[in-house]
PyMOL commands that place a pseudoatom at each C-alpha (Angstrom):
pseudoatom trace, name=CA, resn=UNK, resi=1, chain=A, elem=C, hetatm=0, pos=[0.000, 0.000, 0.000]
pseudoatom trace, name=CA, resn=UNK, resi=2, chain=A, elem=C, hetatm=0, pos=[2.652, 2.321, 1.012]
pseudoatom trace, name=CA, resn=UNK, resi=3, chain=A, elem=C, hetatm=0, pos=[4.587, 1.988, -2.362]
pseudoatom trace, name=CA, resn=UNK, resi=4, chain=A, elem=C, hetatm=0, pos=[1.174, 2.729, -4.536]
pseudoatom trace, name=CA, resn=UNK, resi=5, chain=A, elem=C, hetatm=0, pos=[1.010, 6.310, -2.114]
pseudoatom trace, name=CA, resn=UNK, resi=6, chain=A, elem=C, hetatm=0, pos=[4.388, 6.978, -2.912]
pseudoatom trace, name=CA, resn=UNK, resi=7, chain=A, elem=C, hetatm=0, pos=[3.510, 6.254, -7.251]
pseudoatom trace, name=CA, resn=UNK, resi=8, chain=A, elem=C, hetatm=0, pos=[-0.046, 8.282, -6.659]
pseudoatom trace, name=CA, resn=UNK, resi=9, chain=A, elem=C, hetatm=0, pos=[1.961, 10.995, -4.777]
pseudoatom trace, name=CA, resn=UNK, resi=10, chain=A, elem=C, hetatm=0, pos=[4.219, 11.280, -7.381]
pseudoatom trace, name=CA, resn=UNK, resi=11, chain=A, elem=C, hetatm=0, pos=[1.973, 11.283, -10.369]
pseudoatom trace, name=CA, resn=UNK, resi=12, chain=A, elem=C, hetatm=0, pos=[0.295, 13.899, -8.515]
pseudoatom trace, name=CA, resn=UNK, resi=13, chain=A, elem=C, hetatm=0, pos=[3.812, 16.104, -8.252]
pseudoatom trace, name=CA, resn=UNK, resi=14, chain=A, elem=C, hetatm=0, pos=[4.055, 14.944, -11.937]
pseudoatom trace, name=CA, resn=UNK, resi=15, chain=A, elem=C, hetatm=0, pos=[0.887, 17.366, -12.942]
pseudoatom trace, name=CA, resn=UNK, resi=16, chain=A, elem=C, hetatm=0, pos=[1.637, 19.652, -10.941]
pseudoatom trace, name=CA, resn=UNK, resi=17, chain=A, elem=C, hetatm=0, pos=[4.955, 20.165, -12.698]
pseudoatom trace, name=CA, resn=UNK, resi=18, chain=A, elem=C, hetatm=0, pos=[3.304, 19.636, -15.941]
pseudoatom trace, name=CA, resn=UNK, resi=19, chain=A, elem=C, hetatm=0, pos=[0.825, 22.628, -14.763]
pseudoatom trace, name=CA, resn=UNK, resi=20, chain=A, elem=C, hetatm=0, pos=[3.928, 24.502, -13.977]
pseudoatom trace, name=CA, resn=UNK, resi=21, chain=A, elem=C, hetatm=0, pos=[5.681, 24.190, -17.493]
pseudoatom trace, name=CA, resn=UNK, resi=22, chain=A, elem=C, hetatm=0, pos=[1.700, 24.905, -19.150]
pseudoatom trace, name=CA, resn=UNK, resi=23, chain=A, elem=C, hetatm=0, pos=[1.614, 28.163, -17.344]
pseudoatom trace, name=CA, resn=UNK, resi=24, chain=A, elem=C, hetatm=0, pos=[5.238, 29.108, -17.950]
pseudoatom trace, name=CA, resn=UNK, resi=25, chain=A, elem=C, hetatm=0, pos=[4.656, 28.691, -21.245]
pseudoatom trace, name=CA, resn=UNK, resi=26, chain=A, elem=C, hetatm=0, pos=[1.623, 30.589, -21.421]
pseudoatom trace, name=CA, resn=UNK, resi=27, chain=A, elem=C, hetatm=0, pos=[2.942, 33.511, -20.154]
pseudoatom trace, name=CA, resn=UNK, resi=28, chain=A, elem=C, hetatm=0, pos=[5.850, 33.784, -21.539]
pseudoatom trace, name=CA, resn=UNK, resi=29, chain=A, elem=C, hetatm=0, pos=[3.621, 33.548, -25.360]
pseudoatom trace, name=CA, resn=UNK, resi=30, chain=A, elem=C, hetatm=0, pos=[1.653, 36.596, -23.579]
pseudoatom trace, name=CA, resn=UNK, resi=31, chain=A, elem=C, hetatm=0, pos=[4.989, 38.114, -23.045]
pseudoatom trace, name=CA, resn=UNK, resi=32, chain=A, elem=C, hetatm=0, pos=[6.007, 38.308, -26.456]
pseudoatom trace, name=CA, resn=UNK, resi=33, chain=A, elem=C, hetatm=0, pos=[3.098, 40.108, -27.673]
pseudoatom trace, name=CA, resn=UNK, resi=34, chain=A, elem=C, hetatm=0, pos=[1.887, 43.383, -27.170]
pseudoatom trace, name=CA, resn=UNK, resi=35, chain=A, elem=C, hetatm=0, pos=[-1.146, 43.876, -25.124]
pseudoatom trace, name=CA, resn=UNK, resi=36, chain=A, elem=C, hetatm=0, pos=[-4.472, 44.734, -26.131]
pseudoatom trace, name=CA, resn=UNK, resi=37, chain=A, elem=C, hetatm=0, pos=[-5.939, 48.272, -25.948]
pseudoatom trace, name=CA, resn=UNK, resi=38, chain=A, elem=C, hetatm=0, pos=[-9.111, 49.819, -26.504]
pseudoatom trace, name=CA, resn=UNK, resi=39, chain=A, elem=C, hetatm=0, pos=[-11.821, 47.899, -28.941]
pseudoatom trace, name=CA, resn=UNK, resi=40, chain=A, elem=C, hetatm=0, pos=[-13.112, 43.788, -29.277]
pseudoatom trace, name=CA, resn=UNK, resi=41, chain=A, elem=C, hetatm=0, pos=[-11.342, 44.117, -32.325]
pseudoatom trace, name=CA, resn=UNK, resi=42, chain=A, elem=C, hetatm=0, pos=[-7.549, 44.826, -30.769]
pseudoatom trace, name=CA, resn=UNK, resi=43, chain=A, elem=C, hetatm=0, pos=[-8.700, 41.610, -28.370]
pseudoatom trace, name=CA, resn=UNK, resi=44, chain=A, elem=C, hetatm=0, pos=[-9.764, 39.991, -31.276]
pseudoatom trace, name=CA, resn=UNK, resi=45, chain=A, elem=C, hetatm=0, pos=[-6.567, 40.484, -33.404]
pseudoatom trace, name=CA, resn=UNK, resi=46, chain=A, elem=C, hetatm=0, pos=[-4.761, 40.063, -29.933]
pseudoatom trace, name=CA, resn=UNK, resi=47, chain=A, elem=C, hetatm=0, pos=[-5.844, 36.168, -29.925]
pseudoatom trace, name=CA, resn=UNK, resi=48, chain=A, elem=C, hetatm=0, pos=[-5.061, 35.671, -33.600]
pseudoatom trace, name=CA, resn=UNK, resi=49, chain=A, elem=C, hetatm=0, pos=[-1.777, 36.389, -32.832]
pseudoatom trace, name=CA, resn=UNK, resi=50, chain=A, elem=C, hetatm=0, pos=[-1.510, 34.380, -29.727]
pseudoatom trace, name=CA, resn=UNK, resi=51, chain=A, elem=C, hetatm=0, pos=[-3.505, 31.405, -31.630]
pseudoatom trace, name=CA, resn=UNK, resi=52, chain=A, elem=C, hetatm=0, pos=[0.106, 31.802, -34.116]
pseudoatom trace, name=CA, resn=UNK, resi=53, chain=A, elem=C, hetatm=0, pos=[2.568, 31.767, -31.132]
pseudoatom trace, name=CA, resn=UNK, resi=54, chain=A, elem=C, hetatm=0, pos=[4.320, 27.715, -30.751]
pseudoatom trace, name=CA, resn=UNK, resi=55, chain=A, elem=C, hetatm=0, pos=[4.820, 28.202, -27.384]
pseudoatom trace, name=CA, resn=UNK, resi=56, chain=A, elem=C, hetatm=0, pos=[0.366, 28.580, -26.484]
pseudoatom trace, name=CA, resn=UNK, resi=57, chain=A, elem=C, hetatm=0, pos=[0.623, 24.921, -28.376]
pseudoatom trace, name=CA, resn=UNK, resi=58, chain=A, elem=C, hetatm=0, pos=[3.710, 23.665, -26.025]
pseudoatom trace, name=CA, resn=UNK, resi=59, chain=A, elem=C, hetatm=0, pos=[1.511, 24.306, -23.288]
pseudoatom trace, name=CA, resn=UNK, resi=60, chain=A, elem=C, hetatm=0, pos=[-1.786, 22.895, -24.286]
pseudoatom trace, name=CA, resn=UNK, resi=61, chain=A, elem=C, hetatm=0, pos=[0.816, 19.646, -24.850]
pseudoatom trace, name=CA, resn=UNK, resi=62, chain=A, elem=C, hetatm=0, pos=[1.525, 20.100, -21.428]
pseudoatom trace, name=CA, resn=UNK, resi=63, chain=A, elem=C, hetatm=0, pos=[-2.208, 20.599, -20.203]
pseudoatom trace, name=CA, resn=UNK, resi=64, chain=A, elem=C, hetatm=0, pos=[-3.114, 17.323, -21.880]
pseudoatom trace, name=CA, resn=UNK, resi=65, chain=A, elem=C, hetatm=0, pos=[-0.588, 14.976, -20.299]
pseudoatom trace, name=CA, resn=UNK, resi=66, chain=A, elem=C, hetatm=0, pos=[-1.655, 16.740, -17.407]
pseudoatom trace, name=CA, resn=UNK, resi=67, chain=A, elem=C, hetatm=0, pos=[-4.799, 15.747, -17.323]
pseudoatom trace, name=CA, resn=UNK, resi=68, chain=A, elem=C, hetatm=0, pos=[-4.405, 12.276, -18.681]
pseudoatom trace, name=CA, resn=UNK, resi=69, chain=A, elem=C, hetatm=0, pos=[-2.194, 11.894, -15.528]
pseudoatom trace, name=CA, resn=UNK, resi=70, chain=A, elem=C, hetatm=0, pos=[-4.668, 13.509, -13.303]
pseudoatom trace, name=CA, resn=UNK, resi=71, chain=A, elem=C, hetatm=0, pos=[-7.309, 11.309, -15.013]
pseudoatom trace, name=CA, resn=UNK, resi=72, chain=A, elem=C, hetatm=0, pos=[-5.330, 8.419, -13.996]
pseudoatom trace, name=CA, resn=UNK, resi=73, chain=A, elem=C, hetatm=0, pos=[-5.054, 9.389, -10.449]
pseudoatom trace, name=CA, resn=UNK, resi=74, chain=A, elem=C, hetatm=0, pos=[-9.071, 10.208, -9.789]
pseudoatom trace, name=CA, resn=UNK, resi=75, chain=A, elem=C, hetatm=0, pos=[-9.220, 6.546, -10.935]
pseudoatom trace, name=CA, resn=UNK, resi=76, chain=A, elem=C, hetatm=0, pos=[-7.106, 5.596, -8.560]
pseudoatom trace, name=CA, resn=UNK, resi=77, chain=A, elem=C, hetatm=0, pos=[-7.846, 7.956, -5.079]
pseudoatom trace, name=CA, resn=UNK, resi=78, chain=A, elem=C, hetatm=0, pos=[-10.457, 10.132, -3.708]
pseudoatom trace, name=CA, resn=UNK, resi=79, chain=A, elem=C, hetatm=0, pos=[-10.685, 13.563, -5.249]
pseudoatom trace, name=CA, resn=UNK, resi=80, chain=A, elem=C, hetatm=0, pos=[-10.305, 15.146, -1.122]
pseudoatom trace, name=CA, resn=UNK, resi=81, chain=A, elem=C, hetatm=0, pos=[-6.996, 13.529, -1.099]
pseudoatom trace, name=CA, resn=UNK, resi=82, chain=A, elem=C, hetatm=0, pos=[-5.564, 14.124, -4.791]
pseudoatom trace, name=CA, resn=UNK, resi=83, chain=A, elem=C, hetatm=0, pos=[-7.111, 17.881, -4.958]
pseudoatom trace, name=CA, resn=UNK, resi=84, chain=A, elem=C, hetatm=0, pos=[-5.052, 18.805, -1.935]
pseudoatom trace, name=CA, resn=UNK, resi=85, chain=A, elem=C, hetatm=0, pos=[-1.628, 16.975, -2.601]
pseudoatom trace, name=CA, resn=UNK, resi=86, chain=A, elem=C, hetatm=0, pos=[-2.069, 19.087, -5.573]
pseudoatom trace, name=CA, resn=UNK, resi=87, chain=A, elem=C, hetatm=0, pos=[-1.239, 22.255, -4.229]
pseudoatom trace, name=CA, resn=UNK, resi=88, chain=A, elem=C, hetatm=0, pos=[2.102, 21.977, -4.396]
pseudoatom trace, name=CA, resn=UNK, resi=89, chain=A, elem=C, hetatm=0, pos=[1.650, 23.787, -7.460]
pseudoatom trace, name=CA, resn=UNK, resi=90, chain=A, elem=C, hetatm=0, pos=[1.364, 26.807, -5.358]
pseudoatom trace, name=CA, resn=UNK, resi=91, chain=A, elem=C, hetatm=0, pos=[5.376, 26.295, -4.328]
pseudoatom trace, name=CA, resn=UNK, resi=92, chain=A, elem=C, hetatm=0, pos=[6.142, 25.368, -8.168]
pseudoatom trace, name=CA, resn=UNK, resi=93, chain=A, elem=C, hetatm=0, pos=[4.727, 28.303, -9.810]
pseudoatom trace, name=CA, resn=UNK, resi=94, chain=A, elem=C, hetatm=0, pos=[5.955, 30.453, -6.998]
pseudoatom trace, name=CA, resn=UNK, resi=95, chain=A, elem=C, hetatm=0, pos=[9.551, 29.080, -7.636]
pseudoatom trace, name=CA, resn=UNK, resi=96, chain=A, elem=C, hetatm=0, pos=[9.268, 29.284, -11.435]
pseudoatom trace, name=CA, resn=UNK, resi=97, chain=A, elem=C, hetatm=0, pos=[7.772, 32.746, -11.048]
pseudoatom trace, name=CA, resn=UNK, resi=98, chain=A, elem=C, hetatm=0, pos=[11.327, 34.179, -9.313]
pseudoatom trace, name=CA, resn=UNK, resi=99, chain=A, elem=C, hetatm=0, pos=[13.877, 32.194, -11.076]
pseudoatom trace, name=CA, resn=UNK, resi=100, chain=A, elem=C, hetatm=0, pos=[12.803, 31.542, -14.139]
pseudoatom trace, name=CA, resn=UNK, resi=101, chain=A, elem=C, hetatm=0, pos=[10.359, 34.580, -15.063]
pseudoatom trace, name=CA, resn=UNK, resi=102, chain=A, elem=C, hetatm=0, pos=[12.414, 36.787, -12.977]
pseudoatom trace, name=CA, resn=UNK, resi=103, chain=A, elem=C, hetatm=0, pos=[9.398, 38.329, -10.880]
pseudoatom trace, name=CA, resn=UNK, resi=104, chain=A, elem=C, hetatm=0, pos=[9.851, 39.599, -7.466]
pseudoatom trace, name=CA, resn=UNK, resi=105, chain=A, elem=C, hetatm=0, pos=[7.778, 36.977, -4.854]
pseudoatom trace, name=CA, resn=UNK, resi=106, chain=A, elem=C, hetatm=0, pos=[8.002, 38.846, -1.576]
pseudoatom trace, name=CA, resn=UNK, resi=107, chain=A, elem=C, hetatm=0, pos=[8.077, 37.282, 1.854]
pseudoatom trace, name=CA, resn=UNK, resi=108, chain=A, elem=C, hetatm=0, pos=[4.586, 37.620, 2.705]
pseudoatom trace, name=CA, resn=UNK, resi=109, chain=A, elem=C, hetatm=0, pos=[3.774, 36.043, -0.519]
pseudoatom trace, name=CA, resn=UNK, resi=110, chain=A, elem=C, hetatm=0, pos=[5.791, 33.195, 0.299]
pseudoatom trace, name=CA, resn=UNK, resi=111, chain=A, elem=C, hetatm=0, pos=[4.546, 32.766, 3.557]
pseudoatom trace, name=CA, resn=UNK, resi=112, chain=A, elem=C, hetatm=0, pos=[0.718, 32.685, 2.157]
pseudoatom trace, name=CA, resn=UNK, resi=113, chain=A, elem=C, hetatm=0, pos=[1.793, 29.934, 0.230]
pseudoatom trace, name=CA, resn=UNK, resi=114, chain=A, elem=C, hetatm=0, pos=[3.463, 27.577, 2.713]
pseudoatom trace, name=CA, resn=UNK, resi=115, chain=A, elem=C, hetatm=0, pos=[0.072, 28.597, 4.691]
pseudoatom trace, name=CA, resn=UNK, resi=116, chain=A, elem=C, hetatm=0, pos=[-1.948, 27.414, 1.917]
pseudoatom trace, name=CA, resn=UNK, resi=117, chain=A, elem=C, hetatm=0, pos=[-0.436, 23.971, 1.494]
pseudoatom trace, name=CA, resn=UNK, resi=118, chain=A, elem=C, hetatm=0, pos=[-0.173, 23.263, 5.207]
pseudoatom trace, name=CA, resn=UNK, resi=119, chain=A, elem=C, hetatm=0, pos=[-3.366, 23.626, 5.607]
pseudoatom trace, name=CA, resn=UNK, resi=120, chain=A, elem=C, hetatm=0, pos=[-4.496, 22.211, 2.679]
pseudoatom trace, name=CA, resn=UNK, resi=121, chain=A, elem=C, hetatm=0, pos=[-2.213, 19.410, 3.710]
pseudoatom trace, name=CA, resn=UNK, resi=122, chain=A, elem=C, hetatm=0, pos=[-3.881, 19.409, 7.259]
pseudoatom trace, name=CA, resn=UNK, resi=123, chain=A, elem=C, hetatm=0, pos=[-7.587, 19.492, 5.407]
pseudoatom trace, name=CA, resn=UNK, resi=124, chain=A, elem=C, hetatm=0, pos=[-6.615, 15.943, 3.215]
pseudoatom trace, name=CA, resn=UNK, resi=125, chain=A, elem=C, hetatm=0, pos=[-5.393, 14.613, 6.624]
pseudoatom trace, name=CA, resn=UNK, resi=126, chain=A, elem=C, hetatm=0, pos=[-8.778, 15.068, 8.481]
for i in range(1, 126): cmd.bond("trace and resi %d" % i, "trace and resi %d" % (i + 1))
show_as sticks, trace
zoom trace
């Protein structure tokens, strides 16, 4: 029992990572373009253009094995448990926001997250 935790746990850190690499993605597509201003046309034209950029289709890769992993785990655990091992996305896209993206994640940010997963934590415990 203890080794199919330890495969469910990490096919659960598995999406979360693949989450992680979806939303770097993502933004850094949003990044390259200019942002819309003014009219439903701009926003209009604004999505053509992101609709052209590869790296939007890297990350809807990425969101597919993602779910076909998460998939896989709801067959295999209760949705309590797997929804709240999941938030170690928080700490992922926290980490990939300041060293990769180069954003500034301030204490007090930091600390919200580590209060958000231990107690999401405590939550799939109960």
């Amino acid at each position: 029992m203890k080794e199919e935790l330890v495969f469910i746990l990490f096919l659960i850190a598995l999406t979360s990572i693949c989450d992680t690499i979806n939303q770097l993605f993502l933004k850094s597509a949003i990044n390259s373009l200019a942002s819309p201003r003014g009219n439903v046309k701009a926003v209009f034209k604004f999505i053509m253009q992101l609709i052209l950029v590869p790296r939007v289709w890297v990350s809807f890769l990425f969101s597919i094995i993602s779910l076909c992993i998460w998939l896989f785990v709801l067959s295999q655990v209760d949705l309590s448990f797997a929804f709240s091992a999941d938030s170690m996305h928080y700490i992922f896209i926290a980490i990939v926001s300041r060293f990769i993206l180069k954003e500034r994640v301030c204490f007090k940010r930091w600390l919200g997250i580590i209060l958000i997963v231990v107690g999401i934590m405590l939550v799939s415990l109960s």
